[in-house]
TORTIKE-644190 format. One line per 2 residues: number of its first residue (from 1); for each residue x, y, z of N, C-alpha, C. Coordinates in steps of 0.1 Angstrom, whole numbers. Last residue first. Layout:
NUM	X Y Z X Y Z X Y Z; ...
This chain:
355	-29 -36 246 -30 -22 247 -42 -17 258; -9 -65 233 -20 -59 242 -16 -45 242
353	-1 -84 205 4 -73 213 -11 -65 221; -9 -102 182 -4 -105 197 2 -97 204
351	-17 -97 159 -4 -97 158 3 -97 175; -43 -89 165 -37 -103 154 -22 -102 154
349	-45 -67 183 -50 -81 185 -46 -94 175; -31 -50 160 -27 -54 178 -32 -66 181
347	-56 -47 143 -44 -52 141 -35 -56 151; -76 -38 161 -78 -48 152 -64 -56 149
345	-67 -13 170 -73 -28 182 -67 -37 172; -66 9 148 -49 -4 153 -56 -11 162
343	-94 2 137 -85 7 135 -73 -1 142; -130 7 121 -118 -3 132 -106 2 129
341	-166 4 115 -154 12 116 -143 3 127; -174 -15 89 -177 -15 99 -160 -5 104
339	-185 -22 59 -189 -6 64 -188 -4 79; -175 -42 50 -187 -43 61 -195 -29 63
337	-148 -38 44 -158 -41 33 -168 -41 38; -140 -11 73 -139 -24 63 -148 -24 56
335	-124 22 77 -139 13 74 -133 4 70; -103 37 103 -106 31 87 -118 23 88
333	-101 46 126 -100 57 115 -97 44 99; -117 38 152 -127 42 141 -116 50 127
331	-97 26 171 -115 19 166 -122 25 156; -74 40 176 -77 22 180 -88 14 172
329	-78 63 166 -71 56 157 -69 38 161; -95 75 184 -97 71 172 -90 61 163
327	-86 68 209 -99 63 209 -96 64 190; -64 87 208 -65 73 208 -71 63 208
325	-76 108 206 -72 109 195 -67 91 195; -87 108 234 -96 110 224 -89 106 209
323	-63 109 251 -80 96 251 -87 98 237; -36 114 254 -49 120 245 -57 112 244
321	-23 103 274 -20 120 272 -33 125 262; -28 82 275 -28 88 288 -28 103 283
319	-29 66 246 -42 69 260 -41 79 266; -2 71 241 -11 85 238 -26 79 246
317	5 50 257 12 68 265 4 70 259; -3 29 242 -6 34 254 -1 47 261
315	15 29 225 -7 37 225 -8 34 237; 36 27 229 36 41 224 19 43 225
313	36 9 257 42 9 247 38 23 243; 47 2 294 38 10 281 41 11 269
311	53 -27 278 45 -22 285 46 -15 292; 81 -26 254 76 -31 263 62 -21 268
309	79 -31 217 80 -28 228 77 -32 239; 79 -52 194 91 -51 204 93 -40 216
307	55 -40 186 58 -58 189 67 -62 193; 62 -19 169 53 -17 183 53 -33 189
305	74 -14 149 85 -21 158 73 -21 172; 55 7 135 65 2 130 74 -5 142
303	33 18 134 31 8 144 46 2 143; 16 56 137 24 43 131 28 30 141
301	6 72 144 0 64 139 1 54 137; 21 93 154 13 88 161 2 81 156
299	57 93 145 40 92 143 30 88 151; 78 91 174 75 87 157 57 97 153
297	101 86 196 88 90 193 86 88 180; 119 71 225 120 73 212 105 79 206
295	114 73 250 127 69 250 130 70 228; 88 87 269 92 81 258 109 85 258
293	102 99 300 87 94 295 87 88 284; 129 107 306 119 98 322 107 92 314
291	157 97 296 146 105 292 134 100 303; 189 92 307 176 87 301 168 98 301
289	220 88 311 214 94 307 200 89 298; 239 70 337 235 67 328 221 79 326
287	244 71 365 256 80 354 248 79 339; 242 54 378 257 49 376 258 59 365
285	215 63 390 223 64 398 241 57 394; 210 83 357 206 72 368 219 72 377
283	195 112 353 209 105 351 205 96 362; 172 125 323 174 122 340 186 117 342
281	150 148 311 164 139 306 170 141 319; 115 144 307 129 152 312 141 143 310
279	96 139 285 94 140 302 105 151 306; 90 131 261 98 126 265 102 127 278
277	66 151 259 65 135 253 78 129 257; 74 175 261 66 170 271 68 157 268
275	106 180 242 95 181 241 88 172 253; 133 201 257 130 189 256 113 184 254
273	151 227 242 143 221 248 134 213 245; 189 223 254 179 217 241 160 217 249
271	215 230 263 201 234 270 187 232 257; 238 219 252 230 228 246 217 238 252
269	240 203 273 254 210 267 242 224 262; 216 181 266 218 190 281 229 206 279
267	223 173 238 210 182 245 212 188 261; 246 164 250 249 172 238 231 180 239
265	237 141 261 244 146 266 247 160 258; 218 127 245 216 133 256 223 144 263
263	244 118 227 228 126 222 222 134 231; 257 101 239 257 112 234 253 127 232
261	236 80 244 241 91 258 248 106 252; 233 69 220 223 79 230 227 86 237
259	266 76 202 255 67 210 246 76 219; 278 88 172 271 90 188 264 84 190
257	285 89 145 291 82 155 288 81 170; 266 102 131 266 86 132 272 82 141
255	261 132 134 258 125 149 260 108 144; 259 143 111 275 144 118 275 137 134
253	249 135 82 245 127 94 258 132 106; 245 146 52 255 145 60 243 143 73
251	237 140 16 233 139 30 247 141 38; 231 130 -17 236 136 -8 230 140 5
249	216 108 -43 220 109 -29 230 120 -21; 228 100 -71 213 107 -66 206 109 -51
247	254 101 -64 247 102 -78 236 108 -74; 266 111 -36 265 101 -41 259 108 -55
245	283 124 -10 274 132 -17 279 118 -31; 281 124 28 276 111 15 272 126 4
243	296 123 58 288 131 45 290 120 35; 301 100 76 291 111 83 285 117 65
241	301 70 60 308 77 69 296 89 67; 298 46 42 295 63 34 304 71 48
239	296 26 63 301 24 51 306 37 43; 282 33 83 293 25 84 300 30 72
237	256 43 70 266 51 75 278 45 81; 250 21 59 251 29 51 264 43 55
235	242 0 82 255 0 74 261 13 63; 222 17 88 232 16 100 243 13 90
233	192 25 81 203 27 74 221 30 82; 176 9 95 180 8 77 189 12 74
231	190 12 124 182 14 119 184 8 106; 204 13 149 207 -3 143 190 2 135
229	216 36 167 206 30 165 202 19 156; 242 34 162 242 30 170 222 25 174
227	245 53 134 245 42 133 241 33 145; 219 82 138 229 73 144 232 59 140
225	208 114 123 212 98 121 222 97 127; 196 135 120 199 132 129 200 116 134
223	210 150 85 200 145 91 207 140 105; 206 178 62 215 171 76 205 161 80
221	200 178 26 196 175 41 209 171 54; 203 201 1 203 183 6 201 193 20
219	182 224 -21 187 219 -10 188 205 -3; 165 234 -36 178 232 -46 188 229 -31
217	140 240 -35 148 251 -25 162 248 -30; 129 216 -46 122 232 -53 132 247 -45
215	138 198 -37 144 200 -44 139 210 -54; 127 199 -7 141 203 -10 148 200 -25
213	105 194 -11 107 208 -4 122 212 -8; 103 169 -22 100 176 -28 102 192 -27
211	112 157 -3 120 158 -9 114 166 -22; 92 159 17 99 168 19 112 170 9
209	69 148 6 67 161 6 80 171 9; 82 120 3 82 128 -7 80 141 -6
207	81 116 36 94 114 28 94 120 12; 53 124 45 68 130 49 79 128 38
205	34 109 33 34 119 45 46 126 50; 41 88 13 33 99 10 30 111 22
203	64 76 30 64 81 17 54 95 12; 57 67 52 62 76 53 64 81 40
201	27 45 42 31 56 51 40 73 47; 38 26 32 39 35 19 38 48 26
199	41 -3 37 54 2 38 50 20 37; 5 -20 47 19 -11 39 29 -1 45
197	-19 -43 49 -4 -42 54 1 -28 42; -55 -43 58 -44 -43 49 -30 -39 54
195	-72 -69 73 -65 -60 73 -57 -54 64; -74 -96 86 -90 -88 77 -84 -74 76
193	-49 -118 70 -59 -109 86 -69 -96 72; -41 -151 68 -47 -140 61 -55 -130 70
191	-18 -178 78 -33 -173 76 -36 -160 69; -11 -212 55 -8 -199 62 -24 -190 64
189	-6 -236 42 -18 -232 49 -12 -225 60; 7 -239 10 10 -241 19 -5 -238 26
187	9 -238 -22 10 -252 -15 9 -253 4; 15 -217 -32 30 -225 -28 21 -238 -23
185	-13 -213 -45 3 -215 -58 14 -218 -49; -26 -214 -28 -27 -218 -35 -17 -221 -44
183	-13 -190 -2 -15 -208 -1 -20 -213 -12; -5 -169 -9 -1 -177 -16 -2 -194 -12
181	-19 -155 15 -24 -148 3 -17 -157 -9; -11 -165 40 -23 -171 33 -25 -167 13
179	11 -153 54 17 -159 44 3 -163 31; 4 -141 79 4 -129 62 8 -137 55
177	11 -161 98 -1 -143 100 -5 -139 88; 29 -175 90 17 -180 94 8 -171 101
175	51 -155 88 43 -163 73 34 -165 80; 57 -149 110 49 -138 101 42 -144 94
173	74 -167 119 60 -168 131 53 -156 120; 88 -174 95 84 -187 99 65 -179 107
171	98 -143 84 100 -155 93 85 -164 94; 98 -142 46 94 -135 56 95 -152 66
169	129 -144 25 120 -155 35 112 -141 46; 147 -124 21 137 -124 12 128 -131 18
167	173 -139 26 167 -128 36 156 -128 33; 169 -174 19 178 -158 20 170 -153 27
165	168 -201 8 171 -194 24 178 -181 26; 190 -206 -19 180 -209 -10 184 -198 -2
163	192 -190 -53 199 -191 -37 189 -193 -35; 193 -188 -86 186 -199 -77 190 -198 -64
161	201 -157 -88 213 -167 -86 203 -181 -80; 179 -144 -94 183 -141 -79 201 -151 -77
159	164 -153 -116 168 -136 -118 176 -135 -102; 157 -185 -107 168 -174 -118 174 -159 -118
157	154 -178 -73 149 -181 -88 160 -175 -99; 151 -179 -49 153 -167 -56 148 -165 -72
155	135 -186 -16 143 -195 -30 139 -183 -38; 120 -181 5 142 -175 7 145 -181 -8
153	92 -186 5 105 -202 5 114 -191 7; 79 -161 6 73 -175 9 82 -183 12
151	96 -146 -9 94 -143 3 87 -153 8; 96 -159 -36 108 -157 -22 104 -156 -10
149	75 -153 -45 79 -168 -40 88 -168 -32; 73 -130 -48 63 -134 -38 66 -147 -34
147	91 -123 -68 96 -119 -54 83 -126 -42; 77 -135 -87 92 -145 -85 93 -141 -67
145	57 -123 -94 56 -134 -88 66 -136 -79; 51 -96 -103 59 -93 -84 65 -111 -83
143	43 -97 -127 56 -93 -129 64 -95 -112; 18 -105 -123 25 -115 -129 40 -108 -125
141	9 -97 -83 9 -91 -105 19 -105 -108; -9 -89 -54 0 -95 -67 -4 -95 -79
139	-8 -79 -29 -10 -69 -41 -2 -80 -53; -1 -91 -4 -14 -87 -7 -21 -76 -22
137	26 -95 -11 17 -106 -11 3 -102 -11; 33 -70 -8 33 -73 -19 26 -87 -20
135	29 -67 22 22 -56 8 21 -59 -4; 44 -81 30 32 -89 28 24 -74 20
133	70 -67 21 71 -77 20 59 -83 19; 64 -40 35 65 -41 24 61 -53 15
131	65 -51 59 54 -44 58 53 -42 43; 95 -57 67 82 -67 68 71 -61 56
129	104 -32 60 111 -38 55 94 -49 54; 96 -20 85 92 -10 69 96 -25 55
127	77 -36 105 86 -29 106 87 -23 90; 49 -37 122 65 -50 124 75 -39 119
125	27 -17 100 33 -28 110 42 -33 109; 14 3 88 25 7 92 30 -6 102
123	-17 -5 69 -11 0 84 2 -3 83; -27 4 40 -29 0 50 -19 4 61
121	-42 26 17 -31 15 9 -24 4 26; -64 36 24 -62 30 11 -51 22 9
119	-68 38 52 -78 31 42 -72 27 33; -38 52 56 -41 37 62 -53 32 57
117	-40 76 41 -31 64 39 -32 51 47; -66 85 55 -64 83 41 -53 70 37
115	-54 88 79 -64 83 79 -65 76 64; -36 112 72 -30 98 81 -44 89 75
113	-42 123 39 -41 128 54 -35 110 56; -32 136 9 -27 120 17 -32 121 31
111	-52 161 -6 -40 153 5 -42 140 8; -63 163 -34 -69 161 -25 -57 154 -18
109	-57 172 -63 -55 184 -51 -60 174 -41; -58 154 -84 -72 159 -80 -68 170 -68
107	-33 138 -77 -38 146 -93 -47 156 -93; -30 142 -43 -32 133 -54 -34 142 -68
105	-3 158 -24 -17 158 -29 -20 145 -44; 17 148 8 15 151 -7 -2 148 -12
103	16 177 33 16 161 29 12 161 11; 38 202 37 20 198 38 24 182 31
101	66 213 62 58 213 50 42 205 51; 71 237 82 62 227 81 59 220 66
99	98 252 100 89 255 88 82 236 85; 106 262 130 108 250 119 93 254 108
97	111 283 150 110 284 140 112 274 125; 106 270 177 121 274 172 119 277 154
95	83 269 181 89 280 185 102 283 182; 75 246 164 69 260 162 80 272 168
93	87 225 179 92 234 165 87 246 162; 72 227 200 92 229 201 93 236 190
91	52 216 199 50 233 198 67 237 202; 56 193 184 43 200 176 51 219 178
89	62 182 206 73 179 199 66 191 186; 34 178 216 44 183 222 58 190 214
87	20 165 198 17 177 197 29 183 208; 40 143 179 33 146 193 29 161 192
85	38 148 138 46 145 155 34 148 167; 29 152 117 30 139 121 33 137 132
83	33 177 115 19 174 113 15 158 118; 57 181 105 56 186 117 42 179 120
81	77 175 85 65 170 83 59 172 102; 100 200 86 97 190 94 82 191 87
79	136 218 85 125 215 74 114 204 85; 149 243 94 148 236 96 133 232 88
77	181 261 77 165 261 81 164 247 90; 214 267 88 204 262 79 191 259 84
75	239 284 91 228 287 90 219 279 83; 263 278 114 253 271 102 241 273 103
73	271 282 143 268 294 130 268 294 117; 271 264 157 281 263 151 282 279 138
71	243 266 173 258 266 179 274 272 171; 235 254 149 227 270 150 247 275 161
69	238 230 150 242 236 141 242 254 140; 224 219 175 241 223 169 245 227 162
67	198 226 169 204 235 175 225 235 178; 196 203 151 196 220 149 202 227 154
65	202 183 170 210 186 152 208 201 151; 181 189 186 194 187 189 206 190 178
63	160 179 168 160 188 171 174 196 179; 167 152 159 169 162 151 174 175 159
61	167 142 188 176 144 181 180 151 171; 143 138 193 145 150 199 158 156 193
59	119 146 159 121 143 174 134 149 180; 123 159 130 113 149 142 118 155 152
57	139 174 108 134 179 118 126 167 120; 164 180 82 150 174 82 148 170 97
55	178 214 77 179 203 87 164 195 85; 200 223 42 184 225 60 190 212 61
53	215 241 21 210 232 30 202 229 41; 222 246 -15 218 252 0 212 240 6
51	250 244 -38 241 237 -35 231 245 -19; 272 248 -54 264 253 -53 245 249 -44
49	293 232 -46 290 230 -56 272 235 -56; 305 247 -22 313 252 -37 306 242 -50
47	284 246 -8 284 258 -13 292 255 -22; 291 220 -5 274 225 -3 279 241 -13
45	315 222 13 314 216 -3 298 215 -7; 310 236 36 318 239 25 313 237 12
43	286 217 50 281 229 43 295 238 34; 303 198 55 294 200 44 289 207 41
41	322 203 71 329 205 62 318 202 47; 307 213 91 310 225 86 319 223 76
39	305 184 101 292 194 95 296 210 85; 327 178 109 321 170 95 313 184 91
37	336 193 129 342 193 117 336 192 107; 315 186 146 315 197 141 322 197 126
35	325 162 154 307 160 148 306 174 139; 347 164 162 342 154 149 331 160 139
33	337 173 189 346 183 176 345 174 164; 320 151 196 313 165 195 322 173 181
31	341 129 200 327 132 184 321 146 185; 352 137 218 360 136 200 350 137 195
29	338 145 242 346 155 233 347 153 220; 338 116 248 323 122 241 330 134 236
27	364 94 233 352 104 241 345 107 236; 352 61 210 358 74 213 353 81 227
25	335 45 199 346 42 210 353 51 215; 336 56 168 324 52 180 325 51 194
23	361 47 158 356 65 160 341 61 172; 356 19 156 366 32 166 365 45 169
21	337 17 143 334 12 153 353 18 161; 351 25 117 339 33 122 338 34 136
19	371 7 109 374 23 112 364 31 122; 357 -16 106 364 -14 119 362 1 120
17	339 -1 78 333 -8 94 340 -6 107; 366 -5 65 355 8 68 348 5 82
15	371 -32 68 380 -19 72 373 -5 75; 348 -42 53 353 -47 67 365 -30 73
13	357 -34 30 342 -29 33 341 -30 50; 375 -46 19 375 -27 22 363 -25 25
11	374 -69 19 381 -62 26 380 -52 31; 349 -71 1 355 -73 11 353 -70 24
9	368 -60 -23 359 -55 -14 353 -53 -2; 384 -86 -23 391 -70 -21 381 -61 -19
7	365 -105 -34 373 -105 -14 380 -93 -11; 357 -97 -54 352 -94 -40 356 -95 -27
5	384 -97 -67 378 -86 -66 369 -85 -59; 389 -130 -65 398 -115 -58 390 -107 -61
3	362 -136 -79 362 -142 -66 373 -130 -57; 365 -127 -106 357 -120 -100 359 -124 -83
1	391 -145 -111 393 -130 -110 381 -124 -102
């Protein structure tokens, strides 16, 4: 019996997915009116279960989100850890009136600043998933064992179904950067960087302050989510479709179905203005819509996927645009046990990416 009941899942898990990857395939007209529908069919059921809504605000897409929605005569704020972005992307919001929230405080009133969260708990590398994974190799307890062994071998152990070779394996070229911290209890000779790894970044700088904003305002979030970006949470929106109102989860995303060009294309429609950090939004000679300067933005701290860019990567634009703020966070915004100052060089250089 359990064996039919998952293949009828499945099923219906596959089917969702097709469904999706159709609506995806669509004109660009269908998702725009789509994109509308959805949205205006969440702020309906927002209101009949009393609920108020904003827009969570980065880059350029959000920003795009807004102003669709503002198009559509949804009136909802716009919310943004504003503090984290390009200063360019800094004075868009400002002028479209995005409200800022402040980063979270410890027991004592004293903030999380950027600097702060990379001393204390470490750097934003590979990606959120990785970073987590040797976070916990570099923070072990009796209770993390089982998961430290996985992630060493993919072997699960009792509480996992004993499965070999799962996801849980950090890869082969990681382990031998971050695996060291269990060369005594697996037996192996992995290395160890003079650095600390963590996931915990957007948490204490954005992701709690703002869920904190929205649930003192008694408000869910639009967000400027594409499945076509193959982010965390691509299956989610496969799966949930544009509005999700779940147990301890509600959200609507009405751009899942839009690929970049989309996106672009719906900022030009709009006359969206386009933060300096991305240059201008250009059409190549087959029609294709790009951005001339960054092609995506984030924190200007963070390192999340910087080992899959190409040359220029993201520290190198803020070289060119801020020497000074890049000067810091390359060489002086955290101390080691040495009292010696160092910053992303250090880690760049062990993880084989030039700057």
């Amino acid at each position: 019996m359990k064996n039919v009941i998952e293949r009828m899942e499945e099923n219906r898990t596959a089917e969702k997915i097709a469904a999706f990857h159709v609506k995806q395939q669509q004109e660009y007209d269908f998702k725009v009116r789509y994109a509308e529908i959805r949205a205006r069919e969440f702020a309906r059921e927002c209101d009949i279960r009393g609920l108020n809504y904003h827009v969570s605000i980065g880059g350029l897409d959000s920003i795009t989100l807004f102003l669709f929605l503002k198009s559509l005569h949804i009136d909802a704020p716009g919310i943004s850890a504003s503090y984290l972005e390009d200063v360019s992307i800094q004075r868009v919001h400002k002028a479209l009136g995005i409200e800022s929230v402040r980063p979270l405080k410890d027991k004592n009133g004293k903030p999380y600043t950027k600097p702060r969260v990379l001393q204390e708990f470490g750097f934003p590398v590979l990606s959120k998933e990785t970073a987590g994974k040797i976070e916990l190799l570099q923070n072990p307890t009796e209770k993390n064992k089982t998961v430290r062994h996985a992630i060493i071998t993919g072997e699960t152990g009792e509480y996992g179904g004993y499965r070999t070779g799962t996801r849980m394996k950090l890869s082969n070229k990681w382990l031998a950067k971050f695996g060291g911290y269990e060369n005594e209890t697996e037996g192996v000779n992995y290395g160890t960087p003079d650095f600390k790894v963590s996931s915990k970044c957007c948490y204490y700088l954005k992701e709690k302050p703002c869920d904190d904003w929205a649930r003192e305002h008694n408000s869910v979030p639009y967000l400027g989510l594409m499945a076509s970006e193959h982010g965390r949470r691509e299956k989610s929106l496969m799966m949930n479709g544009c509005n999700y109102f779940g147990k301890s989860t509600i959200r609507s995303a009405p751009f899942a179905i839009f690929s970049r060009q989309d996106i672009l294309q719906l900022a030009i429609d709009l006359n969206v203005p386009v933060p300096e950090v991305y240059g201008e939004i250009a059409r190549k000679d087959d029609g294709t819509l790009y951005t001339t300067k960054a092609q995506r933005t984030g924190c200007s701290m963070c390192g999340f996927g910087i080992h899959l860019e190409k040359r220029p990567h993201r520290f190198d634009r803020l070289k060119e645009q801020n020497p000074k703020e890049w000067e810091f966070w390359m060489f002086k915004c955290c101390t080691d046990e040495n009292g010696e100052p160092f910053g992303w060089a250090r880690v760049l250089d062990y993880i084989g990416v030039g700057y």
